[in-house]
C-alpha positions in Angstrom: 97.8 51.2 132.8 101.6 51.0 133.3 102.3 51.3 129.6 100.0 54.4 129.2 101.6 55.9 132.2 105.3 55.4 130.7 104.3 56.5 127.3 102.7 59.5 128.9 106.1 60.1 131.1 108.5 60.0 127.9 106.8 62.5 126.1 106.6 64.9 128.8 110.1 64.6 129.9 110.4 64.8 125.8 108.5 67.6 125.1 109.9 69.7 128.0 113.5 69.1 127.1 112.2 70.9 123.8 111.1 73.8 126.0 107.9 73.5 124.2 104.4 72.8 125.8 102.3 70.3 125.3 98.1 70.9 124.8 98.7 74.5 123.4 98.0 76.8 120.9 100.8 78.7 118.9 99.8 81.9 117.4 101.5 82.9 114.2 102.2 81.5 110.2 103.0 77.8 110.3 105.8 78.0 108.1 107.7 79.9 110.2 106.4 78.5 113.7 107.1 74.4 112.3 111.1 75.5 111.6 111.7 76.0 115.0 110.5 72.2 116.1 113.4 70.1 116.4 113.7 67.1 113.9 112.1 64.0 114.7 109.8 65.3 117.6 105.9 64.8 116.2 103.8 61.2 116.5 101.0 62.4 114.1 100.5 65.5 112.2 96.9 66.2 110.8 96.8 68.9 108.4 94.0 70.4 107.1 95.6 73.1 104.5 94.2 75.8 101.9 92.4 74.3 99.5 92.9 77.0 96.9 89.1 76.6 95.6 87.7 80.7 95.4 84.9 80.8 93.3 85.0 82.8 90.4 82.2 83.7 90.3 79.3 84.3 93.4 76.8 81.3 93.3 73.0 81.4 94.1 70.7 78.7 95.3 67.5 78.5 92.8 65.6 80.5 95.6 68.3 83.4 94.6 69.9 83.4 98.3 73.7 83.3 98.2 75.8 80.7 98.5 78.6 80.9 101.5 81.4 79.6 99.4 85.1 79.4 101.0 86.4 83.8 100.2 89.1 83.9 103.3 92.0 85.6 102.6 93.6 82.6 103.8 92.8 80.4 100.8 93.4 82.9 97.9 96.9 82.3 96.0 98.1 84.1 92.8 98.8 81.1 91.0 99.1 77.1 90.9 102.9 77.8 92.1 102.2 80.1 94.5 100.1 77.2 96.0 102.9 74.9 95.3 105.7 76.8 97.0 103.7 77.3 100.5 102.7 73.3 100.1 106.6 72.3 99.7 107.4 74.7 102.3 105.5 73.3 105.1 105.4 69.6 103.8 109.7 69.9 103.9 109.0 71.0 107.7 106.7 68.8 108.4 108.8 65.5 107.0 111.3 66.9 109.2 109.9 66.9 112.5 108.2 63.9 111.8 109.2 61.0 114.1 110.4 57.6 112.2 107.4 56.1 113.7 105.1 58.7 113.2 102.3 59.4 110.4 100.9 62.4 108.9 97.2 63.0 107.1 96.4 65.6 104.6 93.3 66.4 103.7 92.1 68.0 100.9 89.6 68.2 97.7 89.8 67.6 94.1 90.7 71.4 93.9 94.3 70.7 95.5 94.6 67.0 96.8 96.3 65.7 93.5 99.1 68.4 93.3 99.5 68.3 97.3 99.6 64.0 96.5 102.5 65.5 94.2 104.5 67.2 96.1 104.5 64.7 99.0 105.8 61.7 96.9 108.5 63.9 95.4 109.9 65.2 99.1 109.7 61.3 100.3 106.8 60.3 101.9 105.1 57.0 101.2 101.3 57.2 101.1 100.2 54.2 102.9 96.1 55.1 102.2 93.9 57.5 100.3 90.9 57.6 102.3 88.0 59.0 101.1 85.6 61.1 103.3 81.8 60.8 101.8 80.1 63.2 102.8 76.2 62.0 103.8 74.6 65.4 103.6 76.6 67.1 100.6 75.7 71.0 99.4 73.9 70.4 96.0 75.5 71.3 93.2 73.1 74.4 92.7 73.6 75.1 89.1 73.4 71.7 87.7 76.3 71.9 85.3 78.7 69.1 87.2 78.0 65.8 89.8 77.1 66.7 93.6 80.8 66.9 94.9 80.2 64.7 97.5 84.2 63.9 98.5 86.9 64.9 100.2 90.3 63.0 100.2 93.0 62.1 103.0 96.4 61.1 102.7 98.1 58.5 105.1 101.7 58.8 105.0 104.7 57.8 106.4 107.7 59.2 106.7 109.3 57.2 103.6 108.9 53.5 102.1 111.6 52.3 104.6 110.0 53.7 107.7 107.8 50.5 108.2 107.0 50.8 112.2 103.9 53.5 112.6 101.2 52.8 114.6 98.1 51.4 113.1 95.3 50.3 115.6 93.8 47.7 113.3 91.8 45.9 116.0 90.6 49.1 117.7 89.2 50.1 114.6 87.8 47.0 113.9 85.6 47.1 117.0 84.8 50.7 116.4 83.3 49.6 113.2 81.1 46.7 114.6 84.0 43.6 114.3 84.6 44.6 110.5 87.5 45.8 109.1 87.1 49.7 108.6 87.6 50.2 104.8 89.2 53.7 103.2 85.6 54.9 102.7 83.8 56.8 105.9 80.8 57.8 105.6 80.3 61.4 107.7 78.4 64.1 107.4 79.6 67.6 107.1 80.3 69.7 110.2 76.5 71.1 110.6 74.0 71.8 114.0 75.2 71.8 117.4 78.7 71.5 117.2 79.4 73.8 114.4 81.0 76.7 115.8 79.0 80.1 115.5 80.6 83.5 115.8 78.8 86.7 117.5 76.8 87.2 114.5 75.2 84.0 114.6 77.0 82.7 111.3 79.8 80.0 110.5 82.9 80.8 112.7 85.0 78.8 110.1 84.0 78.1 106.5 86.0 74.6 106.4 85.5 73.0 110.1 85.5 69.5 110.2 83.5 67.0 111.8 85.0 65.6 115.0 84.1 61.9 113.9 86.4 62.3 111.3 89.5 63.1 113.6 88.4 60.6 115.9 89.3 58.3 113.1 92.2 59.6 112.2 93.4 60.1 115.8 92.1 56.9 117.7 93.4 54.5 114.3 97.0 56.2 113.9 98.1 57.1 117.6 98.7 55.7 121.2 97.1 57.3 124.3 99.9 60.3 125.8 101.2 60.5 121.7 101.6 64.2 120.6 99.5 65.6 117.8 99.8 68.3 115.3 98.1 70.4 113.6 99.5 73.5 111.4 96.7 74.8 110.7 94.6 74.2 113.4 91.5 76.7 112.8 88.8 76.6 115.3 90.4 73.4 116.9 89.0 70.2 115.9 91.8 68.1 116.1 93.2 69.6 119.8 89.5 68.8 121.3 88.9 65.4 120.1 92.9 65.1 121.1 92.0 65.5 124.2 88.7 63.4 124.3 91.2 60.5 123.8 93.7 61.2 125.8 96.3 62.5 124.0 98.5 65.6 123.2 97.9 68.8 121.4 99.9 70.9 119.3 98.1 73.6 117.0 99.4 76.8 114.7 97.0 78.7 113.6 97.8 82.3 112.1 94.2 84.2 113.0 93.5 85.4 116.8 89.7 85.0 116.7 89.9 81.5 115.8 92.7 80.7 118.4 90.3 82.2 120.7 86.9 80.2 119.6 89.7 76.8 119.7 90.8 77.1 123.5 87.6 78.3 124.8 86.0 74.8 123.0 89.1 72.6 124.1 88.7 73.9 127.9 85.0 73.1 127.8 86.1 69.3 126.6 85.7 66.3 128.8 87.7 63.0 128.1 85.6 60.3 127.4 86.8 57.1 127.4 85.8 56.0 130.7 81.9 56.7 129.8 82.4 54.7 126.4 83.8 51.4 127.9 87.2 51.5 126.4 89.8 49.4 128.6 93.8 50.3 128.6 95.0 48.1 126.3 92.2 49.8 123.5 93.3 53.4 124.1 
C-alpha cells in the first residue's frame, strides 16, 4: 500500500509542477495540444488514430440495408502523405513526451498499421510486440470479393532499443489469463450492446469505439497503479474510464465537443473496481 501511495504522490506533485491536471479532458487538435507537454512527462500513451479507410464506394448488406462504414471528417485525408505528415507529426510529439520508462500502443488496421509501423521505426521507437486484436464477432465481408477482416493490430513500443526499463506486468497478466502466459493474440469482440455508446438518435455515438477489455489489457499489463495515461485522440473515452477502473491517471485530447461530452459524463458514472475483483496491492 505504501508503494502505491508514493507512486501516486510523485505524480501529483509531478503533474502539478507541469500546471497540468490530471484525470481530464483537453479540448482541441492533438498536434497542437501534445507540443505544449513538457518532454519526458507521459508513463503510457494509447493512441487510437485515423485509420484513413473511407470507402469508395457505399456498401449494402444482401438484404439491401446500408452498411455504416467509418465517413467522419476526421478520417478523410487527401493523400497517403497527407496521412503520413499528421502520423510524423504527432508520433515526433509523442516520442517526446514519452518518459524513458514509459511505453506507447498504436492501434490500427491493415488500411494504415504498416505505414504508421513505418514511421515509428524511422523516428526511434523500438516495437517491442505486434499484438493482434481478433475480433470474435467480425462484420462479414458483405460482398464476398476478399476474407472476413477479422483483425486489428497494436504496436508496443518503447521509447528506443536502449530504453530497456518499461513496465511489463508479466505475472499479473499471467493470472489474468488463467496461470498462462498471455500470448500477442486476444481474442475480443467488437464494441457492441450495452456498453456501446448511443447518441440522441439512438445510433452509434462513435464509429471506431473500442472494447474496454482491450484497454484493460493494454493498461493493467504496461502500467503501475497512480501511472498517467494518454490518449490523443481520446474519442468517447475508453481509455480515461477503464483508467480509472484501475486506478490510474487520465489524460485525453480529443478535437470534437460532443464526444468530450459523451467521455466525462461516462468516466463520472465509473466505479473503480479492484476491490470487488480480489486484486491485492502488490497486483495493481
Amino acid at each position: 500500500m505504501q508503494r502505491g501511495f508514493a507512486q501516486l504522490y510523485s505524480n501529483v506533485v509531478y503533474i502539478y509542477s507541469l500546471n497540468m491536471k490530471l484525470d481530464t479532458i483537453i479540448q482541441g487538435d492533438c498536434i497542437g495540444e501534445l507540443t505544449k507537454f513538457p518532454d519526458n512527462s507521459i508513463d503510457l500513451i494509447f493512441a487510437d488514430p485515423p485509420y484513413n479507410m473511407q470507402l469508395e464506394n457505399e456498401l449494402y448488406r444482401p438484404n439491401n440495408t446500408r452498411v455504416d462504414g467509418v465517413d467522419d471528417e476526421w478520417d478523410k485525408f487527401a493523400s497517403f502523405a497527407d496521412y503520413d505528415a499528421f502520423c510524423t507529426a504527432w508520433l515526433t510529439e509523442c516520442r517526446r513526451i514519452l518518459k524513458n520508462t514509459g511505453t506507447i500502443w498504436v492501434i490500427g488496421s491493415y488500411h494504415n498499421i504498416f505505414r504508421v509501423g513505418t514511421i515509428m521505426l524511422n523516428l526511434g521507437f523500438w516495437i517491442l510486440n505486434d499484438v493482434t486484436w481478433y475480433k470474435t464477432n467480425p462484420m462479414p465481408n458483405f460482398l464476398g470479393s476478399r476474407f472476413t477482416n477479422a483483425t486489428e493490430t497494436l504496436l508496443w513500443c518503447s521509447k528506443g532499443k536502449s530504453h530497456k526499463k518499461y513496465t511489463f506486468n508479466h505475472k499479473i497478466m499471467k493470472k489474468y489469463n488463467g496461470s498462462k502466459q498471455m500470448t500477442s493474440v486476444w481474442q475480443i469482440g467488437l464494441c457492441i450492446g450495452k456498453e456501446r455508446i448511443k447518441g440522441e438518435d439512438g445510433k452509434k455515438a462513435h464509429s471506431t469505439q473500442k472494447p474496454e477489455e482491450l484497454l484493460k489489457r493494454v493498461i493493467l499489463s504496461t502500467t503501475k497503479q497512480g501511472d498517467i495515461v494518454l490518449d490523443p485522440f481520446f474519442g468517447t473515452g475508453t481509455t480515461g474510464a477503464v483508467a480509472k477502473k484501475l486506478q490510474r491517471h487520465y489524460i485525453g485530447i480529443e478535437k470534437e465537443p460532443e464526444y468530450i461530452t459523451l467521455a466525462q459524463n461516462r468516466i463520472d458514472n465509473v466505479k473503480e473496481y479492484f476491490e470487488e475483483a480480489g486484486w491485492t496491492e502488490e497486483e495493481q
